[in-house]
Phi, psi and omega in degrees: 000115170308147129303094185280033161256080179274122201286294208230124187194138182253157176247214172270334167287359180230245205238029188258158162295318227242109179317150181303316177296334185284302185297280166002266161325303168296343178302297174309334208274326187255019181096006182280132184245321167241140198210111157262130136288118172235073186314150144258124174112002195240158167207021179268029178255011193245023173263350203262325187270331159284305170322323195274319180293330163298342176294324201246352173069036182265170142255145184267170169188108174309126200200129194234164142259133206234125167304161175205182182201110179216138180015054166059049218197122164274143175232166157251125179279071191289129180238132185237127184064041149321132131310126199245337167266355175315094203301347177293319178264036132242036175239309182312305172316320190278352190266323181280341180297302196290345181279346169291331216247312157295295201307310181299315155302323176288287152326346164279321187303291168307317147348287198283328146271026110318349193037065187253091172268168178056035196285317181306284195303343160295298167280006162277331151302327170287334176296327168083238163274016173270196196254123172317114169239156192288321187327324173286302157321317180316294206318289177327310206275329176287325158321296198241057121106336194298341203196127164307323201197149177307292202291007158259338184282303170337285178344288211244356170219032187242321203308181189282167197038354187300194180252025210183357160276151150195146201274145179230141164219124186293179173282171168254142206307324176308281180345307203302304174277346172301318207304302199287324201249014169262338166274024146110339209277189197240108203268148180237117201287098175303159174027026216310328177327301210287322176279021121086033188279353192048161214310276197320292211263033176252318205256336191291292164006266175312307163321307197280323176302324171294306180306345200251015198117341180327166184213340211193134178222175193285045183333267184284137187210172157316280215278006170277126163286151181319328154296322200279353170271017180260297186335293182301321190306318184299311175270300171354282171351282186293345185238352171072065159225154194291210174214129210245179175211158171182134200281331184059012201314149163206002164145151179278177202072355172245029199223145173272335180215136152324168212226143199050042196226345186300145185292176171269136205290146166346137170294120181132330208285151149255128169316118184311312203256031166321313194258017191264150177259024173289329205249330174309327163279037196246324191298000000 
């Protein structure tokens, strides 16, 4: 049985197809009743993406994803009922946005001794005024031919040695979460299934995410397989976090799971939005 609750979803202001109001509307369109937007590093589609949900009878839940660098390894930071006006996470956002912006040159650069030529301007035309992401480069190179698909460009020019990597260092999860919880919000470990991290540094993780304020990790997600929401369920359990769910939807052809489709979490699990009152008319 689906859930008409969705955690985690990008718009056009980070790497999603779908302008927040267009996400909104679809969201509603597939049953969804509680919705965080969670751009990453942005939270300026969510006063646009709430204005679309009173229309459509959703709840908004202010929501951002924060890049991070732990042992060298990018992880992600779902921050949930964030101040979306907090002068500390729009000063961060502004710093990661312009370091998003050096990156993104720095990938193009490589691209182009790849012999890719305009890869920056292409893909900042698909960004338009939102924030540069390799999601944009994929688009471009699948546009004019270079890659069949998004998950071959990641493949064969994003990976460590491509011609289209470049090592980045992110804040670090302590910043990330002091960040969620001085705006007021719930910090959540995305997708943990997706870091290939093995036993030791999956526990190591979780300790230190919990030590530092973590409050949650994603059992159901897009990119989690079915075994893997008994897994994540088990360490919630075990480190005494709560449990979050989210579609990671970005549009179609970019998504892994479809947005009102996701199961219901595991028995056992306690629910990030037990106590929230967004969530009560769902009971």
């Amino acid at each position: 049985m689906s859930v008409p609750i969705d955690l985690h979803c990008h718009s056009t202001m980070s790497d999603g197809l779908l302008s927040p109001e267009d996400l909104v509307a679809h969201a509603a369109s597939k049953g969804v009743r509680v919705l965080a937007l969670t751009d990453h590093d942005e939270v300026s589609g969510l006063a646009r993406a709430r204005a679309a949900a009173e229309q459509h009878g959703i709840a908004l839940i202010n929501g951002v994803e924060i890049s991070v660098t732990w042992k060298k390894r990018t992880l992600h930071v779902v921050g949930l009922r964030v101040d979306a006006e907090n002068s500390a996470l729009l000063m961060a956002f502004q710093q990661v946005r312009e370091a998003r912006e050096a990156r993104a040159r720095e990938i193009a650069d490589g691209l182009a001794k790849a012999g890719i030529a305009g890869a920056y301007e292409g893909a900042k035309d698909i960004a338009g005024n939102s924030v540069m992401t390799r999601s944009h480069f994929a688009q471009f190179m699948v546009k004019h031919g270079h890659a069949k698909n998004i998950k071959t460009v990641f493949k064969k020019y994003m990976v460590k040695g491509k011609p289209g990597y470049v090592n980045h260092e992110w804040m670090s999860l302590e910043q990330a979460l002091q960040l969620i919880r001085d705006s007021g919000g719930v910090a959540v470990l995305a997708h943990p299934g997706r870091y290939d991290l093995g036993f030791v540094n999956m526990h190591l993780l979780l300790h230190e995410f919990r030590n530092l304020g973590g409050a949650a990790i994603e059992v159901v997600t897009g990119s989690h397989q079915p075994p893997q929401y008994e897994q994540f369920a088990k360490l919630a359990h075990r480190f005494d976090l709560k449990a979050s769910q989210g579609s990671d939807y970005h549009g179609p052809g970019l998504s892994f799971m479809e947005m009102g489709r996701l199961p219901a979490l595991p028995s056992g699990c306690v629910p990030v939005w037990q106590d929230w009152p967004e969530a009560s008319q769902l009971q």
